[in-house]
PDBQT receptor file of N, H, CA, C and O in Angstrom, charges set to zero:
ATOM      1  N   UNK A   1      -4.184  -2.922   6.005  1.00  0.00    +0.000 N 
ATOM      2  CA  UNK A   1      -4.101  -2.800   7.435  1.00  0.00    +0.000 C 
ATOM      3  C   UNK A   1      -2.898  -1.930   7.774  1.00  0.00    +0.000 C 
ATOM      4  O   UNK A   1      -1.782  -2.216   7.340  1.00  0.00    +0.000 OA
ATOM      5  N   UNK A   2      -3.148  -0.722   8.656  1.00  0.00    +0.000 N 
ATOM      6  H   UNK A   2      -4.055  -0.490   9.009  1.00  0.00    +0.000 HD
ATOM      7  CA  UNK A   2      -1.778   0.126   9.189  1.00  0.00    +0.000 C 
ATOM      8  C   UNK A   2      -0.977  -0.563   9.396  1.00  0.00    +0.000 C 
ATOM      9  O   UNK A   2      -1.408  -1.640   9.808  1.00  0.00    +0.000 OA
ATOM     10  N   UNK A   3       0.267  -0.498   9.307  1.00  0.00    +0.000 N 
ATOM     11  H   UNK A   3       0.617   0.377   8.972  1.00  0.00    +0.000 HD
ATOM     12  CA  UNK A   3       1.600  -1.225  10.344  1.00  0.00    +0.000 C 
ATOM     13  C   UNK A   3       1.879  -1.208  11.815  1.00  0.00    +0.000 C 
ATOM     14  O   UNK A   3       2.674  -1.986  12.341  1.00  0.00    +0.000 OA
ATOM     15  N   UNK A   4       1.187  -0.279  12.472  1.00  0.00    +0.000 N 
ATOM     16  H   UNK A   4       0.542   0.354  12.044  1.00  0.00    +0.000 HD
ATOM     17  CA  UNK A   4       0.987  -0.060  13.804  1.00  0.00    +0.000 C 
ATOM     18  C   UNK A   4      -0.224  -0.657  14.231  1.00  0.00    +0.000 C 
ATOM     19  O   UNK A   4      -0.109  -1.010  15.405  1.00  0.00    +0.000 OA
ATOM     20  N   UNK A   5      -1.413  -0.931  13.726  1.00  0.00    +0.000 N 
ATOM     21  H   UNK A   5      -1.506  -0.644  12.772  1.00  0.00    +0.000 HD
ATOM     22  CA  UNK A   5      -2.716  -2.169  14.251  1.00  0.00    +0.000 C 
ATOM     23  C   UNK A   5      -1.895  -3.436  14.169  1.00  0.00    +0.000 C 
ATOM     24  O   UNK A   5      -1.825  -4.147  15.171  1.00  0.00    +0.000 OA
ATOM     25  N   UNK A   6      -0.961  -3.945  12.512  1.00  0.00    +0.000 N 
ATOM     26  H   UNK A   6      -1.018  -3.367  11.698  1.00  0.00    +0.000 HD
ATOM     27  CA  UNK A   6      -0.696  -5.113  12.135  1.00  0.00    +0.000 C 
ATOM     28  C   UNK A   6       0.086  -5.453  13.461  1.00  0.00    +0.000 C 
ATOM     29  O   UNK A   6      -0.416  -6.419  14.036  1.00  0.00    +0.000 OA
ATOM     30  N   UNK A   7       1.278  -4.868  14.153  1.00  0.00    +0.000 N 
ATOM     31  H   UNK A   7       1.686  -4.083  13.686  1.00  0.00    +0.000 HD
ATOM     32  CA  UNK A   7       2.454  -5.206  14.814  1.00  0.00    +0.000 C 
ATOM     33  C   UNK A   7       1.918  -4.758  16.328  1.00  0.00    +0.000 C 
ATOM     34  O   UNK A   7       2.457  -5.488  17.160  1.00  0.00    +0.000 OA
ATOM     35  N   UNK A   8       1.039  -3.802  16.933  1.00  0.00    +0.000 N 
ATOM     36  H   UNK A   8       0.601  -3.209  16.257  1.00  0.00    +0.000 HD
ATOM     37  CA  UNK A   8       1.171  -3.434  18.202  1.00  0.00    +0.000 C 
ATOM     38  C   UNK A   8      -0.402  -3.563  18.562  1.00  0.00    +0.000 C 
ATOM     39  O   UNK A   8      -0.629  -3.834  19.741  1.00  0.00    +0.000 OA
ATOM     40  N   UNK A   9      -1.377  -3.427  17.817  1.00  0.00    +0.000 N 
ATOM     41  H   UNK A   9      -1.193  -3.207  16.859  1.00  0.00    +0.000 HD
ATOM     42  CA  UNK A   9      -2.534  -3.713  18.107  1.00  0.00    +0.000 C 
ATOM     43  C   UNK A   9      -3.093  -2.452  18.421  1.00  0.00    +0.000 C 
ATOM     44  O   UNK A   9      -4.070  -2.281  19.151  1.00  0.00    +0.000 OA
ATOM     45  N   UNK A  10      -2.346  -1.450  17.762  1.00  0.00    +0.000 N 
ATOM     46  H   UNK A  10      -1.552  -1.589  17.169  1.00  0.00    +0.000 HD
ATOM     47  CA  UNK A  10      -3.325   0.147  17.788  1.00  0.00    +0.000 C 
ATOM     48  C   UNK A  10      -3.876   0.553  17.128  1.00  0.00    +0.000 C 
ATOM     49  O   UNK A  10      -3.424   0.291  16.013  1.00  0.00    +0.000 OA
ATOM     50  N   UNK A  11      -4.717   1.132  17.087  1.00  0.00    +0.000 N 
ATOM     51  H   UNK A  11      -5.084   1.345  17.992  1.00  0.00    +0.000 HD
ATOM     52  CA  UNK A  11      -6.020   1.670  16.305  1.00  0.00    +0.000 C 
ATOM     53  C   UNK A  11      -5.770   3.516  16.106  1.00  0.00    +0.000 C 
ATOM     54  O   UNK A  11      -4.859   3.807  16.882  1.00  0.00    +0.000 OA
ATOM     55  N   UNK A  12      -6.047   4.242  15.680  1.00  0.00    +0.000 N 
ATOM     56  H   UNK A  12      -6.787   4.006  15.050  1.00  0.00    +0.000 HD
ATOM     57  CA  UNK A  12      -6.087   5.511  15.650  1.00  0.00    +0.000 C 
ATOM     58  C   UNK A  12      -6.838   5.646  14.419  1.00  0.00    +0.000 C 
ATOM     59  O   UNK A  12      -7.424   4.880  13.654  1.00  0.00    +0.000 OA
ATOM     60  N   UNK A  13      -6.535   7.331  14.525  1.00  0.00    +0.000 N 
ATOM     61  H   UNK A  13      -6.059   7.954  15.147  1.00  0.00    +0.000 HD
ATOM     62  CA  UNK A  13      -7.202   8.483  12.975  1.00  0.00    +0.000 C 
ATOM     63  C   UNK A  13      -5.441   7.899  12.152  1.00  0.00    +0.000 C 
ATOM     64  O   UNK A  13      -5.635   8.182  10.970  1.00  0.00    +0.000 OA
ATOM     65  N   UNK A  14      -4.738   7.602  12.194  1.00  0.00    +0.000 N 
ATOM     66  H   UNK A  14      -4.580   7.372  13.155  1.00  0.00    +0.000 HD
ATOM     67  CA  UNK A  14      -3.868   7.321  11.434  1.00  0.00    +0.000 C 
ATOM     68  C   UNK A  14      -3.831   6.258  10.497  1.00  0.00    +0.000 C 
ATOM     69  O   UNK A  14      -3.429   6.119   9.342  1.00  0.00    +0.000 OA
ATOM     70  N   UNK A  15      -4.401   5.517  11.394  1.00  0.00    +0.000 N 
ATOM     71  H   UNK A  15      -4.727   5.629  12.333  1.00  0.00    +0.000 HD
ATOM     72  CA  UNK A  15      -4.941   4.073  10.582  1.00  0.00    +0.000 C 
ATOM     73  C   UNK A  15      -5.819   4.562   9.833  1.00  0.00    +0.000 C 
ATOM     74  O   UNK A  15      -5.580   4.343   8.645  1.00  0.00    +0.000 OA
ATOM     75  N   UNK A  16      -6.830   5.190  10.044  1.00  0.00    +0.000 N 
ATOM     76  H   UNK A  16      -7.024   5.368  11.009  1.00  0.00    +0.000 HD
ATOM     77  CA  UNK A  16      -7.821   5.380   8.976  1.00  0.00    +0.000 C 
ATOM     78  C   UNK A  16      -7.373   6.233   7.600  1.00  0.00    +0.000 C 
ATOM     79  O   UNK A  16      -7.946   5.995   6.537  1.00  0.00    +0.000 OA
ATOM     80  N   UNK A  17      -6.309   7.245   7.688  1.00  0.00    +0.000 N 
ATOM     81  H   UNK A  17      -5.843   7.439   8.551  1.00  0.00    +0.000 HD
ATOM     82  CA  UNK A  17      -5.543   7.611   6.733  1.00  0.00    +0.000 C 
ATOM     83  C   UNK A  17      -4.509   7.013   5.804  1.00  0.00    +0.000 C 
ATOM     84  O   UNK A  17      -4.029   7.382   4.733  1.00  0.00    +0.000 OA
ATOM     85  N   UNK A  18      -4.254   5.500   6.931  1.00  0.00    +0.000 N 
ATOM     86  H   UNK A  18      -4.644   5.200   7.802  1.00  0.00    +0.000 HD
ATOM     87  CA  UNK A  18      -3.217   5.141   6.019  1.00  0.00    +0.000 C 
ATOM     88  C   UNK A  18      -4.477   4.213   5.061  1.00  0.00    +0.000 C 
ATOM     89  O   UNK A  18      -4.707   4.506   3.887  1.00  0.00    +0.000 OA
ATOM     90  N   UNK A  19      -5.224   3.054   5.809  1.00  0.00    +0.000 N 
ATOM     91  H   UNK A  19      -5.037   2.816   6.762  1.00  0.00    +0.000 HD
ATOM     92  CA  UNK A  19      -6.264   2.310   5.312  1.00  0.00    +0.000 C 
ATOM     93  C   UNK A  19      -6.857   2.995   3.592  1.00  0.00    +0.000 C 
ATOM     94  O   UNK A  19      -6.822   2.358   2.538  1.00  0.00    +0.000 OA
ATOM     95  N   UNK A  20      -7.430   4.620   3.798  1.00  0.00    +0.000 N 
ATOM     96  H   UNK A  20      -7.459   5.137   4.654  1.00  0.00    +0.000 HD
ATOM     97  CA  UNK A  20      -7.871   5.368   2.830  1.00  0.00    +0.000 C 
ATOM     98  C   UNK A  20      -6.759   5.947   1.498  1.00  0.00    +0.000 C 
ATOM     99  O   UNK A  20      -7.152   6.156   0.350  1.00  0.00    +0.000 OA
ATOM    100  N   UNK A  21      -5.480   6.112   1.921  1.00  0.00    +0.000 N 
ATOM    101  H   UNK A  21      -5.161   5.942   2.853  1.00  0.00    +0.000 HD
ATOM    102  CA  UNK A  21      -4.562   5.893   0.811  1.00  0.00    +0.000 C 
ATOM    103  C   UNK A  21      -4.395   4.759   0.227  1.00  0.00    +0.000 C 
ATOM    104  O   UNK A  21      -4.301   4.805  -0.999  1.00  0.00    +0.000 OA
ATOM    105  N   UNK A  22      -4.303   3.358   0.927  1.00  0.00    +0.000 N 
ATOM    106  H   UNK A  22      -4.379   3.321   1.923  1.00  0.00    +0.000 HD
ATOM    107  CA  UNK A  22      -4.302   2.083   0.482  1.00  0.00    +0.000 C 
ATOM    108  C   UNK A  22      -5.663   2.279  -0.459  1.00  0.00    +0.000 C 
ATOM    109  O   UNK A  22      -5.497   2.385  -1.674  1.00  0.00    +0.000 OA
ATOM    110  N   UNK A  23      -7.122   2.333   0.142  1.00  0.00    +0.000 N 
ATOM    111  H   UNK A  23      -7.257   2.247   1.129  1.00  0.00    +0.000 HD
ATOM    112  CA  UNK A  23      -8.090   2.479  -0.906  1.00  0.00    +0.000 C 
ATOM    113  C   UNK A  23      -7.886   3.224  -2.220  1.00  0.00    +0.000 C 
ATOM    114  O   UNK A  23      -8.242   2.634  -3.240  1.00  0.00    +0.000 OA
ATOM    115  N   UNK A  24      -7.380   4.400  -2.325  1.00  0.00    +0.000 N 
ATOM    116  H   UNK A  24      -7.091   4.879  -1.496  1.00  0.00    +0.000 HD
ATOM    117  CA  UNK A  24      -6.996   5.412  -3.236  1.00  0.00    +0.000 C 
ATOM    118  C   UNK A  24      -5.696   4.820  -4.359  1.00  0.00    +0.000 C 
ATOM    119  O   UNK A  24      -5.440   5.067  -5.538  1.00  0.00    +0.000 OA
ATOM    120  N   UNK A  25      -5.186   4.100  -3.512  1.00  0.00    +0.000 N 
ATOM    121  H   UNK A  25      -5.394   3.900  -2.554  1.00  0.00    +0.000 HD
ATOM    122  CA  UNK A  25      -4.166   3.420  -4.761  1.00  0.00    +0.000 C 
ATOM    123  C   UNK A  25      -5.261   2.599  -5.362  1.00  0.00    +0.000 C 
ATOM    124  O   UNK A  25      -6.126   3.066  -6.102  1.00  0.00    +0.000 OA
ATOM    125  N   UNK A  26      -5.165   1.254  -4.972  1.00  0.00    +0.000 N 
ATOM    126  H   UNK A  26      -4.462   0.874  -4.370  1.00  0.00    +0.000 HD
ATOM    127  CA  UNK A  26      -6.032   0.453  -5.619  1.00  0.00    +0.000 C 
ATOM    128  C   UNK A  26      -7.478   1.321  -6.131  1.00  0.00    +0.000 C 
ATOM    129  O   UNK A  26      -7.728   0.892  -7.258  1.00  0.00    +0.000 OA
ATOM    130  N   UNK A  27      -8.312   2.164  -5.813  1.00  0.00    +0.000 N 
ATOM    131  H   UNK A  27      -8.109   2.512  -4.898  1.00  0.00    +0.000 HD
ATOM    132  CA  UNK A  27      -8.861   2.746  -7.105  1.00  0.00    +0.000 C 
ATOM    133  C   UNK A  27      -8.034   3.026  -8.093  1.00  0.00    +0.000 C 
ATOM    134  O   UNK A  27      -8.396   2.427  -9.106  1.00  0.00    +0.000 OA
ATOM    135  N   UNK A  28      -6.795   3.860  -8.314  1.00  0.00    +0.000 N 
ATOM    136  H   UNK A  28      -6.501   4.347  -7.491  1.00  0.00    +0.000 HD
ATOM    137  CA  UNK A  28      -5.970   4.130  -8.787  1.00  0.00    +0.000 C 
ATOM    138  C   UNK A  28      -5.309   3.066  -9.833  1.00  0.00    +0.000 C 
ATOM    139  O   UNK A  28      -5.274   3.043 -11.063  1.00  0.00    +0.000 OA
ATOM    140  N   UNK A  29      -4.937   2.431  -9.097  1.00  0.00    +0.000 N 
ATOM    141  H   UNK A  29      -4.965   2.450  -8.098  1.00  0.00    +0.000 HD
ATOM    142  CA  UNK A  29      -4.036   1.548 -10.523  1.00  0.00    +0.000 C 
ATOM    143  C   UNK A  29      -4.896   0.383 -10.744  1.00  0.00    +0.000 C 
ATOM    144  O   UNK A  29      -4.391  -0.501 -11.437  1.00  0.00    +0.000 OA
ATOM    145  N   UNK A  30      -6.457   0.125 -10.169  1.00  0.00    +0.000 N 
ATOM    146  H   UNK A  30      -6.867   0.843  -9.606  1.00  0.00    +0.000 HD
ATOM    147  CA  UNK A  30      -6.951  -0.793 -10.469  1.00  0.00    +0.000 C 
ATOM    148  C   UNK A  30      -6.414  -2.173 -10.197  1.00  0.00    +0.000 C 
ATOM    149  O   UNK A  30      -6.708  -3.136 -10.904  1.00  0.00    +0.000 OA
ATOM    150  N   UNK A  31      -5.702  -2.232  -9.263  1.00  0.00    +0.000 N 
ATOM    151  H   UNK A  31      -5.463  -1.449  -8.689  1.00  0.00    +0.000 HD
ATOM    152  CA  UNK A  31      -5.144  -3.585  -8.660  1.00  0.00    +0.000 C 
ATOM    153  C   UNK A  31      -5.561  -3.744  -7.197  1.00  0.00    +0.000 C 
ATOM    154  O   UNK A  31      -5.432  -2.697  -6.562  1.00  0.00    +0.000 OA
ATOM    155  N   UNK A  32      -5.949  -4.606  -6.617  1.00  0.00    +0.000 N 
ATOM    156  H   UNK A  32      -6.054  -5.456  -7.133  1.00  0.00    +0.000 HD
ATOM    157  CA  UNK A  32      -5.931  -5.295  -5.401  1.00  0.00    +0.000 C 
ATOM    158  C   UNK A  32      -4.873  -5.323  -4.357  1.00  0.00    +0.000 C 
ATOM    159  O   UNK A  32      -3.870  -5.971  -4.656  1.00  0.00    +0.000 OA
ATOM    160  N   UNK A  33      -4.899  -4.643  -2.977  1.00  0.00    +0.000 N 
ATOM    161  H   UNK A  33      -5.714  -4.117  -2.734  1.00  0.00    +0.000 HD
ATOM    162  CA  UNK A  33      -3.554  -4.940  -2.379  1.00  0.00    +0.000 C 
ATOM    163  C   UNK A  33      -3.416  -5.955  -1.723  1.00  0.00    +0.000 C 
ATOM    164  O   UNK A  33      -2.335  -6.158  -1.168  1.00  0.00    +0.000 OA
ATOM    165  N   UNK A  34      -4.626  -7.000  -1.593  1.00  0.00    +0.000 N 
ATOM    166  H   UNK A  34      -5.503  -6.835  -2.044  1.00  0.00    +0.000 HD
ATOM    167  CA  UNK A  34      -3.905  -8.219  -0.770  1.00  0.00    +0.000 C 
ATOM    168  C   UNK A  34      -3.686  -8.794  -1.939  1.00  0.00    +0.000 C 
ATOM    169  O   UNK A  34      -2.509  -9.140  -1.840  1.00  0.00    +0.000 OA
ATOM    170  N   UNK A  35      -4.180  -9.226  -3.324  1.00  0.00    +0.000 N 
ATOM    171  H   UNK A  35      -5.136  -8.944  -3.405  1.00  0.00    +0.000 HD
ATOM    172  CA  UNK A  35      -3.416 -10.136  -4.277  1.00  0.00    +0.000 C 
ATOM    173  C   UNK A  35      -2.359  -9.430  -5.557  1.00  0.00    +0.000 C 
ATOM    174  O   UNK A  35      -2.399  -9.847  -6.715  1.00  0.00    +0.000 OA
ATOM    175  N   UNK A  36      -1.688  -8.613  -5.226  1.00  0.00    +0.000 N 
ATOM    176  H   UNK A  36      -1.656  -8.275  -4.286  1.00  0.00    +0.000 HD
ATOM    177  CA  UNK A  36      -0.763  -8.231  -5.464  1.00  0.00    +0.000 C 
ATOM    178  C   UNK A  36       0.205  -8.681  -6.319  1.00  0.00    +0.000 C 
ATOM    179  O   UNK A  36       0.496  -7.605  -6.840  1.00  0.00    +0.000 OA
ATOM    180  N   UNK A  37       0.878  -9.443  -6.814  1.00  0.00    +0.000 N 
ATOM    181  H   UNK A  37       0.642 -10.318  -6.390  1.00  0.00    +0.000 HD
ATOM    182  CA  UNK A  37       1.887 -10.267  -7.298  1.00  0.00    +0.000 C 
ATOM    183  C   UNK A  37       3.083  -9.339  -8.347  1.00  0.00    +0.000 C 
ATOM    184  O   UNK A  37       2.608  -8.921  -9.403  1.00  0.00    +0.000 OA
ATOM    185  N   UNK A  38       4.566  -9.030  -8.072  1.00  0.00    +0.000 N 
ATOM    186  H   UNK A  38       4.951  -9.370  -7.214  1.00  0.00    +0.000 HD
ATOM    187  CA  UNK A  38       5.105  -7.946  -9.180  1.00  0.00    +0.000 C 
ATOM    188  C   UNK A  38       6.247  -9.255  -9.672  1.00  0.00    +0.000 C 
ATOM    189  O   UNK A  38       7.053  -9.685  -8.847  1.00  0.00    +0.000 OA
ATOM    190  N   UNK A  39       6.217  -9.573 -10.497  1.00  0.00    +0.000 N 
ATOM    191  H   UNK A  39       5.562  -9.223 -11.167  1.00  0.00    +0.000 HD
ATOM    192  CA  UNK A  39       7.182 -10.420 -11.464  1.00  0.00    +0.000 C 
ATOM    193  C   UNK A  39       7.806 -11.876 -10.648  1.00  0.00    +0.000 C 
ATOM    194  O   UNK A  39       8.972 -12.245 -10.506  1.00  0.00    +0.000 OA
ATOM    195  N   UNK A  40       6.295 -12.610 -10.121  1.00  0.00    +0.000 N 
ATOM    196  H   UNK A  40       5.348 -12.310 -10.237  1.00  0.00    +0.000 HD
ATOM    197  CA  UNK A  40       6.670 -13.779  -9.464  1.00  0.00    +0.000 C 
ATOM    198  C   UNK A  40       7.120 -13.777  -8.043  1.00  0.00    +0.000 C 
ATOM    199  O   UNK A  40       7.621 -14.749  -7.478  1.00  0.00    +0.000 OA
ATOM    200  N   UNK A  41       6.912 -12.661  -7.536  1.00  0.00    +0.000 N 
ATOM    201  H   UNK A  41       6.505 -11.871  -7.995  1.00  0.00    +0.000 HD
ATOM    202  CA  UNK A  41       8.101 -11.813  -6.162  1.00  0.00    +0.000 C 
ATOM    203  C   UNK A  41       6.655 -11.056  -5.494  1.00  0.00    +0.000 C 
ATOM    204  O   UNK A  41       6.250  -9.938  -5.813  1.00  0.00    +0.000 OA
ATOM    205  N   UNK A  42       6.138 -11.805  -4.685  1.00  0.00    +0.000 N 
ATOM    206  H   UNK A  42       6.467 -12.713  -4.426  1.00  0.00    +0.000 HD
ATOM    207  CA  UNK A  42       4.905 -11.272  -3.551  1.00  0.00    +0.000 C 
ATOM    208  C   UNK A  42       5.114 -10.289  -3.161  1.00  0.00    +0.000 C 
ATOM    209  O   UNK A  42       5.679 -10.450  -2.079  1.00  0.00    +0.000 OA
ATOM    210  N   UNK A  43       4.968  -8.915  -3.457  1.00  0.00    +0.000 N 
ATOM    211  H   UNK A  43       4.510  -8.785  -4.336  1.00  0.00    +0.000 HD
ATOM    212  CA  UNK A  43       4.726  -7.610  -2.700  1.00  0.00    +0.000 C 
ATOM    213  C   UNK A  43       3.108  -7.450  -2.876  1.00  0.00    +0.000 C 
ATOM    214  O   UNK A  43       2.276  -7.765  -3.726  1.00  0.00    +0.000 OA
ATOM    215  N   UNK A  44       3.119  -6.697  -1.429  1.00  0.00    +0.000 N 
ATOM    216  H   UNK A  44       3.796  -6.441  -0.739  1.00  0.00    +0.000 HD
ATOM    217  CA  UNK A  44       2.092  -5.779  -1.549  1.00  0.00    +0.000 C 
ATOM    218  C   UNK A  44       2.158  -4.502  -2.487  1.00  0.00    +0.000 C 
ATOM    219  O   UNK A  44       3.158  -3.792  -2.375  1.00  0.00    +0.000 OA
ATOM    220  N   UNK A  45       1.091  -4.119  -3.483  1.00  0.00    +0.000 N 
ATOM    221  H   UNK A  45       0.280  -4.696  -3.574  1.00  0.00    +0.000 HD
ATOM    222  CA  UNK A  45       0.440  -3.212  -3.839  1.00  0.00    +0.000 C 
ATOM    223  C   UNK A  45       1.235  -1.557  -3.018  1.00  0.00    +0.000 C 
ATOM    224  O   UNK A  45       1.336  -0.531  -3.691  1.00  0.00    +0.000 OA
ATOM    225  N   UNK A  46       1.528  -1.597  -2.100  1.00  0.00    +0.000 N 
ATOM    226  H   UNK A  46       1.446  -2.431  -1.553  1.00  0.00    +0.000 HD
ATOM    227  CA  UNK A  46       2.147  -0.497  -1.331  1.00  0.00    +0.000 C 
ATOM    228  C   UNK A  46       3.612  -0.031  -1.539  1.00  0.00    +0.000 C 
ATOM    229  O   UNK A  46       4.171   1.057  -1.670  1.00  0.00    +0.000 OA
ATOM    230  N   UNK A  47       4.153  -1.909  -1.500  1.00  0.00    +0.000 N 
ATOM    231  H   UNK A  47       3.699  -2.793  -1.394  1.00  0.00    +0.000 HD
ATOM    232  CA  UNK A  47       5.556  -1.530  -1.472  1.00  0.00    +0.000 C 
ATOM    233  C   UNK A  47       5.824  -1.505  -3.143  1.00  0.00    +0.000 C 
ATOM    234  O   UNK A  47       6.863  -1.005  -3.575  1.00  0.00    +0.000 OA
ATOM    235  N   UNK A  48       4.900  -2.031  -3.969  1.00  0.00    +0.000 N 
ATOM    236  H   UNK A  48       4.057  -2.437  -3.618  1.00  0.00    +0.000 HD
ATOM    237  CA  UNK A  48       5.339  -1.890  -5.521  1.00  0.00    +0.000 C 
ATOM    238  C   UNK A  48       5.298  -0.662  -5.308  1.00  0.00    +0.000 C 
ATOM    239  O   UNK A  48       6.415  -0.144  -5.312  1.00  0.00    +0.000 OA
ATOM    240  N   UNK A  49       4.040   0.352  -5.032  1.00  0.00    +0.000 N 
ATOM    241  H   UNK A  49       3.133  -0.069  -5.029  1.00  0.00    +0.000 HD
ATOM    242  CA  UNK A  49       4.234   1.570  -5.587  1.00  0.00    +0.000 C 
ATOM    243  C   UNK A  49       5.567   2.693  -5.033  1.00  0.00    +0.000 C 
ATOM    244  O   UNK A  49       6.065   3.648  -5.630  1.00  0.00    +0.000 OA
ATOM    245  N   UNK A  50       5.960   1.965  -3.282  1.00  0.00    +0.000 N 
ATOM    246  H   UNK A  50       5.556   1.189  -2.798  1.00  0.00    +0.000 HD
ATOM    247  CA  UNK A  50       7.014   2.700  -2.882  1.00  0.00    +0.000 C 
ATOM    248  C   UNK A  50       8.458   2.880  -3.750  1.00  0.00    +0.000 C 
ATOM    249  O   UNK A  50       9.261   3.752  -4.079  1.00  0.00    +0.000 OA
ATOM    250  N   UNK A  51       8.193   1.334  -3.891  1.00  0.00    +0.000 N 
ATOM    251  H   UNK A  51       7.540   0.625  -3.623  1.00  0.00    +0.000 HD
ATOM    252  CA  UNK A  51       9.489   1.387  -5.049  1.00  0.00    +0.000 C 
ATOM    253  C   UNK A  51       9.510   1.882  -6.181  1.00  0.00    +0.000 C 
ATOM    254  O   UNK A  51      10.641   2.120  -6.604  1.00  0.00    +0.000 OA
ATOM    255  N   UNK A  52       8.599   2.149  -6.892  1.00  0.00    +0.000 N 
ATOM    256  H   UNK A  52       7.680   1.956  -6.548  1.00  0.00    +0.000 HD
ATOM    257  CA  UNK A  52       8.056   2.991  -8.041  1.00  0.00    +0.000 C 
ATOM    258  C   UNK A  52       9.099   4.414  -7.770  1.00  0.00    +0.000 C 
ATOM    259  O   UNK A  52      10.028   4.918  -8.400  1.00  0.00    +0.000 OA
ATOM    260  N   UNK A  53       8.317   4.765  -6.353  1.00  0.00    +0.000 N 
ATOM    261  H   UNK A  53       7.563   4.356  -5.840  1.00  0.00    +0.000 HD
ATOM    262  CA  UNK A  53       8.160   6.295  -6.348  1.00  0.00    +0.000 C 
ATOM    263  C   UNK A  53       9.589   6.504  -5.626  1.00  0.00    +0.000 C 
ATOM    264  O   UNK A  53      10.113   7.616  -5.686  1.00  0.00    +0.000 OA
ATOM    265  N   UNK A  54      10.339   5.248  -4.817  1.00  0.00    +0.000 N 
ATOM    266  H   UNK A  54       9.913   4.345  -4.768  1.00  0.00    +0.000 HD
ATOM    267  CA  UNK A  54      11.984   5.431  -5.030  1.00  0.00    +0.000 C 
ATOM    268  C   UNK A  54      12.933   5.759  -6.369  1.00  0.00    +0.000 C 
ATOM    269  O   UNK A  54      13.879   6.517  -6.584  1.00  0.00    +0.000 OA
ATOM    270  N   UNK A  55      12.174   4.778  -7.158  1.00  0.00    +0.000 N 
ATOM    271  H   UNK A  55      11.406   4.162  -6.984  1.00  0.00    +0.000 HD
ATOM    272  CA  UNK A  55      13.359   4.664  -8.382  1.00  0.00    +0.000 C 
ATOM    273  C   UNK A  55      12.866   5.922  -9.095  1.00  0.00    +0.000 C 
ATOM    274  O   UNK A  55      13.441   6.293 -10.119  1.00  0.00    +0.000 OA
ATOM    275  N   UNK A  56      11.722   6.660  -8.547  1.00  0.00    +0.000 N 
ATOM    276  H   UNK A  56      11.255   6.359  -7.716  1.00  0.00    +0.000 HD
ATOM    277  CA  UNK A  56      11.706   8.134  -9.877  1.00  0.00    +0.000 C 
ATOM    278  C   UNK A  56      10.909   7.826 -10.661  1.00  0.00    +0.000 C 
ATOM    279  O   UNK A  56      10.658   8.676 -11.515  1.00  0.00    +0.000 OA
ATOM    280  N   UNK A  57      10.140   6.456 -10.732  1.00  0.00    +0.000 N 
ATOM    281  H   UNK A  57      10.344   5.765 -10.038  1.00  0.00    +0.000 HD
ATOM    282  CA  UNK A  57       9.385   6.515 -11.916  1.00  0.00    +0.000 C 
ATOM    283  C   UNK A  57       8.139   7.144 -11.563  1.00  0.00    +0.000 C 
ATOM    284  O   UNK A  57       7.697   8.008 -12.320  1.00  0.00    +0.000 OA
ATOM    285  N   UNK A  58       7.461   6.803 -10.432  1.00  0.00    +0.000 N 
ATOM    286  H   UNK A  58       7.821   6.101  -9.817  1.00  0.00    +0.000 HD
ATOM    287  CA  UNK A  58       6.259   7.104  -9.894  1.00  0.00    +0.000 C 
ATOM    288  C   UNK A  58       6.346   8.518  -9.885  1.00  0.00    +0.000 C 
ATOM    289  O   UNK A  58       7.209   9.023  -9.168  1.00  0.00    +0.000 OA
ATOM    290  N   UNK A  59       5.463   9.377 -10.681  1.00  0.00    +0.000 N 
ATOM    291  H   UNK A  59       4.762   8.967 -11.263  1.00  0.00    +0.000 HD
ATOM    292  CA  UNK A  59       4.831  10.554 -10.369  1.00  0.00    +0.000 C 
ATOM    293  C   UNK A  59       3.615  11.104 -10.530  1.00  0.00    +0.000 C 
ATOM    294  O   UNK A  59       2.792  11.004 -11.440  1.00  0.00    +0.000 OA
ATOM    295  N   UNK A  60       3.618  11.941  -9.105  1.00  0.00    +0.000 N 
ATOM    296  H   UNK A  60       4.286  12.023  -8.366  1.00  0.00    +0.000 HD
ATOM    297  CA  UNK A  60       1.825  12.282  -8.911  1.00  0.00    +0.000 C 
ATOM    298  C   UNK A  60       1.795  13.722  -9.437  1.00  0.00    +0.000 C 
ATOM    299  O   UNK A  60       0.733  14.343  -9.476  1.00  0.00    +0.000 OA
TER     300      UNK A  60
């Protein structure tokens, strides 16, 4: 779900871009973003990969 539907209740073409990257990960790493789980510590699927792609490891 966008962060702008989740918190304000808006809809756009943005949502549908963010929604379709969310799809594209999870094809991607083959994980689920609502059941998610990274070392006992509940993130979403999104923010694992943000942090990935903070610390430098993540590359596309």
């Amino acid at each position: 779900m966008a962060p702008e539907y989740a918190m304000e209740g808006l809809f756009s073409e943005k949502s549908d871009v963010f929604s379709y990257g969310v799809l594209l990960l999870e094809i991607v790493s083959g994980k689920k973003n609502s059941s998610f789980y990274n070392n006992d510590e509940s993130q979403s699927l999104l923010g694992y990969a943000w942090n990935l792609w903070n610390e430098d490891i993540l590359h596309l």
